[in-house]
Every structure is written in structure tokens, then in C-alpha cells.
C-alpha positions as CSV (number, residue, x, y, z in Angstrom):
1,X,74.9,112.7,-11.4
2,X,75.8,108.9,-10.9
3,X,74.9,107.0,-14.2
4,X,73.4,103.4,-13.3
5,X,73.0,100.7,-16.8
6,X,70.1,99.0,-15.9
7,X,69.1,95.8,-18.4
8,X,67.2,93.0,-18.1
9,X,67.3,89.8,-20.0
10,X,64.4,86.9,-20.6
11,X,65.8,85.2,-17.8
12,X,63.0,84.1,-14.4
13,X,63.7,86.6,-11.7
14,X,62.1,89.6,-13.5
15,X,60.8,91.1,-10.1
16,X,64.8,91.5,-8.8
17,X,65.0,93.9,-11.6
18,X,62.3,96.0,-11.6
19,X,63.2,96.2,-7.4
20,X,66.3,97.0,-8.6
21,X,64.9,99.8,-10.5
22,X,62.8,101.0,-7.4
23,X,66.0,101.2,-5.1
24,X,68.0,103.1,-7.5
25,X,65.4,105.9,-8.4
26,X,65.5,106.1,-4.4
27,X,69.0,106.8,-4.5
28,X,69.8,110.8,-4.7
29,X,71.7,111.7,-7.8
30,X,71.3,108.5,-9.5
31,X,70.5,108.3,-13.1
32,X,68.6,105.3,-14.7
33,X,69.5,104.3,-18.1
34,X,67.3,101.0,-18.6
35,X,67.6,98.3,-21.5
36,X,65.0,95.9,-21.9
37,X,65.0,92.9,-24.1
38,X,61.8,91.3,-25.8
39,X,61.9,88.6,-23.8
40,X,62.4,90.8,-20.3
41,X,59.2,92.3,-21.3
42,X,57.6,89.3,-21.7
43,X,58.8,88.0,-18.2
44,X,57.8,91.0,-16.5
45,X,54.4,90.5,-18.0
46,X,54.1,87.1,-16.8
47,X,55.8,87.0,-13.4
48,X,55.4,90.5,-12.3
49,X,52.4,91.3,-14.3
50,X,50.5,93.1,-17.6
51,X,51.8,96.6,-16.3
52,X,55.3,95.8,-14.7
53,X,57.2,96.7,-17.8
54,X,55.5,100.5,-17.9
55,X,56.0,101.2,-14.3
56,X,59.9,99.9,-14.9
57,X,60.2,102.3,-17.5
58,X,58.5,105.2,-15.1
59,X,61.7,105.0,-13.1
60,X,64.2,105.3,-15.6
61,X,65.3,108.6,-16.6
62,X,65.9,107.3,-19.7
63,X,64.9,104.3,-21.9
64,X,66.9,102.8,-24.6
65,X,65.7,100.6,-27.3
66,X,67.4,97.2,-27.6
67,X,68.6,97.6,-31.1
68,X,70.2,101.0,-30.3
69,X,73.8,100.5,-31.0
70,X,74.6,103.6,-31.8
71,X,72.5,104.6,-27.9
72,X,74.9,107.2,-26.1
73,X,75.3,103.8,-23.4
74,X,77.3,101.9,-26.4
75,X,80.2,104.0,-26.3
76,X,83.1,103.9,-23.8
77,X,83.0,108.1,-24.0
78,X,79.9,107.7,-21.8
79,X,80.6,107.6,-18.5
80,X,78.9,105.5,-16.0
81,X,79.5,104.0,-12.4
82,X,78.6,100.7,-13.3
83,X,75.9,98.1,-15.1
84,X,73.9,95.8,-13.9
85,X,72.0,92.8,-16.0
86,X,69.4,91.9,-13.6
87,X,68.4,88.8,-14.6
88,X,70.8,87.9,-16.7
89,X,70.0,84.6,-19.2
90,X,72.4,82.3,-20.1
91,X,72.4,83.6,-23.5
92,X,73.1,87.0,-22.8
93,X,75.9,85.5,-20.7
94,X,77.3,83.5,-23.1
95,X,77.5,87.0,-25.8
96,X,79.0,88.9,-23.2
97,X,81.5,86.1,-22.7
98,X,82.1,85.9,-26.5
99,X,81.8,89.2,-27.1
100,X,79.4,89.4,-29.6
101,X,77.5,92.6,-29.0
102,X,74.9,92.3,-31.7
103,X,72.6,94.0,-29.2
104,X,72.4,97.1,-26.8
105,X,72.4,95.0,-23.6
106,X,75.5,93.3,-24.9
107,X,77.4,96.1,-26.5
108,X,76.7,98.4,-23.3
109,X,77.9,95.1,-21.2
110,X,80.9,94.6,-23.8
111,X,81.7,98.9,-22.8
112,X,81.9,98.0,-19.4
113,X,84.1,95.1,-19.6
114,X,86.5,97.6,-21.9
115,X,86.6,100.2,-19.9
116,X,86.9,98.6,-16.4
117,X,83.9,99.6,-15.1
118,X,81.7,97.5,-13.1
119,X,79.4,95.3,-14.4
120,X,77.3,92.4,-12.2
121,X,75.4,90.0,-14.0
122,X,72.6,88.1,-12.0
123,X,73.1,84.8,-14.0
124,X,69.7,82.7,-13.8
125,X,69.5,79.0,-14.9
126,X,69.5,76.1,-12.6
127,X,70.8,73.5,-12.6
128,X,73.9,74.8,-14.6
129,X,75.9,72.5,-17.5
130,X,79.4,73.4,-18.4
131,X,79.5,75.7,-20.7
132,X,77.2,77.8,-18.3
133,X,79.8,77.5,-15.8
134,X,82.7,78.1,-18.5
135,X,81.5,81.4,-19.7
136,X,80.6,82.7,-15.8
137,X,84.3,82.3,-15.5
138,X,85.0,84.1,-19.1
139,X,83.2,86.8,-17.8
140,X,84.8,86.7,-14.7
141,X,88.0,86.4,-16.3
142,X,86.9,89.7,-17.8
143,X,86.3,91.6,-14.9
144,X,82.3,90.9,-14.4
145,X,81.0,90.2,-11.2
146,X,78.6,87.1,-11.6
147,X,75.9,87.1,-8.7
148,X,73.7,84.4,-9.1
149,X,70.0,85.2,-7.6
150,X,70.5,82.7,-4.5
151,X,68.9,83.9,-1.3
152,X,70.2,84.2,2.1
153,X,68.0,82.4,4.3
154,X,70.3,83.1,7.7
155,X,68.1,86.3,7.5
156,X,65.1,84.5,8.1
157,X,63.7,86.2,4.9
158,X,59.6,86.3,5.5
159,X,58.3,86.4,2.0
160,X,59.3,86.2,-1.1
161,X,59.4,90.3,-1.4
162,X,61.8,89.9,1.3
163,X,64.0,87.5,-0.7
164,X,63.4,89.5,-3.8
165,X,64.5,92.8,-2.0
166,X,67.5,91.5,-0.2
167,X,68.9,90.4,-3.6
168,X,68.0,93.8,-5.6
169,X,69.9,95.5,-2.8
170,X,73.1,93.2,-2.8
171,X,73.1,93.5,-6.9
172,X,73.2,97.3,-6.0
173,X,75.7,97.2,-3.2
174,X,78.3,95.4,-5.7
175,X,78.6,98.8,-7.9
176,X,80.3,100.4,-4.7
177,X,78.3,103.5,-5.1
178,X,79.2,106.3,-2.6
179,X,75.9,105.5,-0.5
180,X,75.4,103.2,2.7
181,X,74.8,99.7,1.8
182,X,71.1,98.6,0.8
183,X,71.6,95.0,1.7
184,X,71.5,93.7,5.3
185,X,74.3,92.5,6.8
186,X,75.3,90.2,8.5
187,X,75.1,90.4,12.4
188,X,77.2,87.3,13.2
């Protein structure tokens, strides 16, 4: 079984993350371990709408509270092929840049980094100030992948499900799971 950290921050783009969610569960022998903040749920709520945060929690095989530190997913012992943060705020950036893993999205983040495993953080804020770009390349610096949500338009993307799916399935594609790419590529 292939172990997925799935967590979402406050951060606009809840819909990436609950596709996300859908693509993985589609995956064979993938294991969902989500993380949602307060604020995630209140994003889902308003941009995905009053339900979106139950069905996201129907396609995890498990759900971990927030506060959890002591959550199986907060110890390097537990073995996982990678996390995703999908969206990612600025101020769950900036803890996982400083290290301050006062949370379970942070400490499992924090794991990651420690342990060498792969972690991509769909960083959302625009436009983006210094220190926003300083700690993107602390985390970097780290070993974090930092995908922020831009779309590719050379697809000709035909809605905004389009756009939404296309990014779920790069986030994805960047853990280098042992399954054909979810993304579309590039044709030239």
C-alpha cells in the first residue's frame, strides 16, 4: 500500500485539493491520510460548497485531526511516498520554513523534510512580497517542491474544472508514484 499525506491549508484553491483527493482514491493501492485545517474547511465550504469538506473526508482512508501531534503521520517511523499541502497558505509556508510544527499539517510537513521524502506545497497568494518568496526558497532549500497553482493555458484548458484538474494531476505527478502520469503533457 502507497501512503499519500494529503492536507490542506486556508489558502483559495480549495477545489485543487479536494480533486486531488478524487485522483488519488482512483489510484490502486493508494492510501489517503488527510489533514484539514479550520480554515481549509471553511474554504471548501465557501468555494466548493456546504458539503465539500464531508465528501473530502469520504475519500480518505483515514482522517486525522489537526491538533494530533502524536497522529501515526507525525513520526518519521511512518512510512509514506510523499505529502502534498494542496493549497498551501503563506502561513503554513512560512511554519514549515521555520520549522515550527505546532500543528499536524506542519509537523507531518516538518517529517517529510527530515526524512527526505517528498513533499509539494501548492503555495497560494498573489501577488507575492519578500518574505513569501524567501521562505519558498527555505523550503526549497529544504527539499520541498513549491508548485504554485498557475495554469497552463498552451492546453487550451475549457473550463475552470479543466484548469483545476490539470493542476491536481501535476501536484500528483511530482510524488513520482509508480503509476503513468495524471497530467497532460506536453505535445510540442
Amino acid at each position: 500500500m502507497t501512503r499519500i499525506i494529503l492536507a490542506m491549508t486556508g489558502a483559495s484553491g480549495a477545489a485543487i485539493g479536494l480533486r486531488a483527493a478524487q485522483l488519488l482514491r482512483a489510484l490502486p493501492d493508494v492510501e489517503i491520510h488527510l489533514v484539514l485545517s479550520q480554515a481549509a474547511e471553511r474554504t471548501l465550504a465557501h468555494e466548493v460548497g456546504p458539503d465539500a469538506a464531508t465528501r473530502l473526508r469520504a475519500l480518505a482512508h483515514v482522517v486525522h485531526p489537526i491538533n494530533d501531534i502524536g497522529a501515526t503521520i507525525a513520526s518519521g517511523s511512518f512510512g509514506s511516498a510523499g505529502m502534498l499541502v494542496v493549497p498551501c497558505s503563506m502561513h503554513s509556508l512560512a511554519a514549515i520554513a521555520a520549522g515550527l510544527a505546532d500543528n499536524l499539517i506542519i509537523r507531518a510537513a516538518d517529517v517529510h523534510l527530515k526524512e527526505r521524502r517528498r513533499l509539494v506545497l501548492l503555495a497560494r497568494e498573489t501577488p507575492l512580497h519578500l518574505g513569501h518568496l524567501r521562505n519558498m526558497v527555505a523550503v526549497t532549500e529544504m527539499g520541498a517542491v513549491v508548485m504554485p497553482p498557475v495554469p497552463a493555458f498552451y492546453h487550451r484548458p475549457a473550463s475552470v474544472a479543466d484548469i483545476v484538474d490539470q493542476l491536481a494531476a501535476r501536484a500528483i505527478d511530482l510524488l513520482d508514484l509508480p503509476y503513468a502520469p495524471l497530467a497532460r503533457e506536453w505535445q510540442g
